[in-house]
C-alpha positions as CSV (number, residue, x, y, z in Angstrom):
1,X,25.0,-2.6,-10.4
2,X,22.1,-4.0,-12.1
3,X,23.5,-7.6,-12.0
4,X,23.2,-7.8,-8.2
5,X,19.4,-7.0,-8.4
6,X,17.2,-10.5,-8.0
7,X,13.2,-9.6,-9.1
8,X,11.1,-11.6,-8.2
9,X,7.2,-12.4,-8.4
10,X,4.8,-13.4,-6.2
11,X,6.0,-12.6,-2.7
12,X,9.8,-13.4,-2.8
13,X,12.5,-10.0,-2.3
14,X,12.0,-7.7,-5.6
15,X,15.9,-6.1,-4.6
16,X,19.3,-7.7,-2.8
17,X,20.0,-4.6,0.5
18,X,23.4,-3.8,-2.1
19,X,20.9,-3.0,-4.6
20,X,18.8,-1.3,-2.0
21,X,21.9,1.1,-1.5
22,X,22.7,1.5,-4.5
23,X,19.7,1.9,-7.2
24,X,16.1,1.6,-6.4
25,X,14.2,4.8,-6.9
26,X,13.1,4.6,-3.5
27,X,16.3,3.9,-1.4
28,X,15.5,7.5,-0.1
29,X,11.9,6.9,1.2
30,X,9.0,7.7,-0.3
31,X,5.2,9.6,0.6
32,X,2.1,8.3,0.8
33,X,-1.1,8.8,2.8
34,X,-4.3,7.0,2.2
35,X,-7.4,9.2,1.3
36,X,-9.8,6.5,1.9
37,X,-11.2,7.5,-1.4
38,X,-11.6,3.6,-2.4
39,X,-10.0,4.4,-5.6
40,X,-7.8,1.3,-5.3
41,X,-10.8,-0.9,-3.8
42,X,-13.5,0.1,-6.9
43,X,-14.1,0.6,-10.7
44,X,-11.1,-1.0,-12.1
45,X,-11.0,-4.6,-12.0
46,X,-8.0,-6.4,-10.2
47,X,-7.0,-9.2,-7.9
48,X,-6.7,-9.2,-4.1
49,X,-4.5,-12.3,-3.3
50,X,-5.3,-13.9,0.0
51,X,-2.7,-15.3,2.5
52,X,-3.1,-18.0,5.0
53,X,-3.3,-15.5,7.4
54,X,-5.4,-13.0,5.5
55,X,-7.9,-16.0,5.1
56,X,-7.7,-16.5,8.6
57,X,-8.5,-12.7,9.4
58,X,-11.1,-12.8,7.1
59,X,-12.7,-15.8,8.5
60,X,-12.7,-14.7,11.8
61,X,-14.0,-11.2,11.0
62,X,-17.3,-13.4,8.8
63,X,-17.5,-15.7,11.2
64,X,-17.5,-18.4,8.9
65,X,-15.6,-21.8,8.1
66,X,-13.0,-21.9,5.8
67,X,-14.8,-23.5,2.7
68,X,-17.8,-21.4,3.2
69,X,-15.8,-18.1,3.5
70,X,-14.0,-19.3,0.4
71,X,-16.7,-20.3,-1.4
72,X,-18.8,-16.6,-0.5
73,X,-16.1,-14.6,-0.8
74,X,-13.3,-15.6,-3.4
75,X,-12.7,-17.0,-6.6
76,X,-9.2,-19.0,-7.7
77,X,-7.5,-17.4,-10.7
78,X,-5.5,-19.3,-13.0
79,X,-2.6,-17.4,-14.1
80,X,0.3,-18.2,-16.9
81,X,2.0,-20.0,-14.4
82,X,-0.2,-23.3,-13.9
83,X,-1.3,-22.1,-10.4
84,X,-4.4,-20.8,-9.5
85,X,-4.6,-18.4,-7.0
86,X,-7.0,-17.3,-3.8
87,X,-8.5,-14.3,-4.7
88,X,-11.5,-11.8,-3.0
89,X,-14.4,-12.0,-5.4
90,X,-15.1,-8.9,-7.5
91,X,-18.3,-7.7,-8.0
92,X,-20.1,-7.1,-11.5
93,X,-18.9,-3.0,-11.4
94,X,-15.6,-4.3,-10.4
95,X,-16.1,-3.2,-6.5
96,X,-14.2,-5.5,-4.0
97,X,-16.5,-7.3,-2.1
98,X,-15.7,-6.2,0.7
99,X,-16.6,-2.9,-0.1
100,X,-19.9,-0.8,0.8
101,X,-18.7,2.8,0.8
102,X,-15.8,1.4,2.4
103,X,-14.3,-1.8,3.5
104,X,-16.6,-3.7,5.8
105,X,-13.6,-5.8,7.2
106,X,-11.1,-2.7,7.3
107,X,-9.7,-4.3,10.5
108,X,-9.3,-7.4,9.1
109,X,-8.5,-7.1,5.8
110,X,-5.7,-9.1,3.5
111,X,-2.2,-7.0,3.7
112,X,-2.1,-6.7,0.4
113,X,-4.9,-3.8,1.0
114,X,-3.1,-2.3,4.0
115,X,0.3,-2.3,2.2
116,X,-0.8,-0.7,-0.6
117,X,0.9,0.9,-2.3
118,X,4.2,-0.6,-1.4
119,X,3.9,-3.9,-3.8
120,X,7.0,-5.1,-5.6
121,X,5.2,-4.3,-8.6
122,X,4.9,-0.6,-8.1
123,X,8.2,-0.5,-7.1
124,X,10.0,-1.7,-10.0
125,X,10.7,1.5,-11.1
126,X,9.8,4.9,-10.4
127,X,7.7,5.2,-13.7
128,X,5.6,3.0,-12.7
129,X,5.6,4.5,-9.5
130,X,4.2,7.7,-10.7
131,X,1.9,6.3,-13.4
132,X,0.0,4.8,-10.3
133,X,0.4,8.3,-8.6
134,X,-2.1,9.8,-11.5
135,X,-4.8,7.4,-10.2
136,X,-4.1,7.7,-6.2
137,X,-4.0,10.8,-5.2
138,X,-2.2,9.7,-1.6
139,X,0.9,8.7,-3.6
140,X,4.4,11.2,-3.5
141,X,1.8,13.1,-0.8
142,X,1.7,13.0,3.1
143,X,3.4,10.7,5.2
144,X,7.2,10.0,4.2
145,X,8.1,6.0,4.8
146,X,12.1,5.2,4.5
147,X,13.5,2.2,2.7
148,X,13.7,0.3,5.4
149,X,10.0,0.6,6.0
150,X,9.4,0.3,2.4
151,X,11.5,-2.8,2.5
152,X,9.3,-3.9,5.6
153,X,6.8,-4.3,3.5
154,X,8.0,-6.6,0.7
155,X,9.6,-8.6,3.2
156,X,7.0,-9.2,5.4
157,X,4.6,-9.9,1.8
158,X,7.1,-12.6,1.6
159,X,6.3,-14.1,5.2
160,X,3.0,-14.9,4.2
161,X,3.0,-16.4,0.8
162,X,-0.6,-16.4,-1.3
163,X,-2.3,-19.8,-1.3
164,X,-2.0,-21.3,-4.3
165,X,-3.0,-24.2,-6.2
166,X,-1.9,-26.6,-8.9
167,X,-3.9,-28.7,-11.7
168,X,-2.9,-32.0,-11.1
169,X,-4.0,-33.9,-14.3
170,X,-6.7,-34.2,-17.1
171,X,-9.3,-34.5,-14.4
172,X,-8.9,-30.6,-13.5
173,X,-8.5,-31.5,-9.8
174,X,-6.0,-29.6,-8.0
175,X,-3.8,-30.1,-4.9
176,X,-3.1,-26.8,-2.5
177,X,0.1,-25.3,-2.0
């Protein structure tokens, strides 16, 4: 069974559907309800990848050009991988910035904040899974999704791939992906 499963990272299908069937924790649904408690949003520092499209969102709800949104709201993060990556600015507490007892773009924010928390990452396995529960109190409570809306999701996190970017060079200049 285990040999049909392909993980991935970084928005690409975490489980094959025979896998689906046949293994994942989740393959019969799982609860969650949002609280709006901000628990996910504050306190604990983090990364909120950004999207073509969630940049777009964003830009439109700031009302601001891309390289002065960018430059306002996010950082890049390097990672282990070479790439650095579009992220929403944190601020010295570890708050998003986009929060101010709650999300001032709410209707516009990045899917990774309105998919929480169906993230390939949490659903690797259901210890993980309920190790995040003892922090959220919305998770294995409330409103039952199936696997196929779980599975939604991660797909649809793979549609919209995070921008990215690579250091080309001793200069530290870096070309977009």
């Amino acid at each position: 069974m285990l040999e049909t499963a392909k993980f991935f990272i970084y928005n690409e299908p975490i489980v094959t559907e025979k896998f689906l069937q046949q293994s994942v924790f989740w393959k019969d649904g799982l609860c969650f309800s949002c609280g709006r408690c901000s628990g996910c949003c504050r306190y604990d520092p983090g990364f909120v990848y950004l999207s073509p499209r969630d940049l777009q969102n964003l830009q439109t709800w700031a009302s601001l050009e891309r390289a002065v949104f960018i430059q306002k709201y996010c950082r890049w993060v390097l990672q282990g991988d070479g790439y650095e990556y579009l992220c929403l600015k944190e601020l010295p507490n570890y708050d998003c910035i986009l929060w101010d007892n709650g999300c001032i773009a709410y209707n516009y924010r990045p899917f990774q904040c309105s998919s929480y928390p169906f993230w390939d990452y949490l659903l690797e396995n259901e210890q993980r899974w309920n190790v995040n529960a003892r922090s959220c109190s919305g998770i294995n409570r409330g409103k039952w999704y199936s696997a196929e809306e779980i599975q939604g999701f991660l797909d649809t996190a793979k549609q919209f791939p995070v921008i990215r970017r690579r250091r080309t060079g001793e200069s530290g200049n870096f070309t977009e992906k």
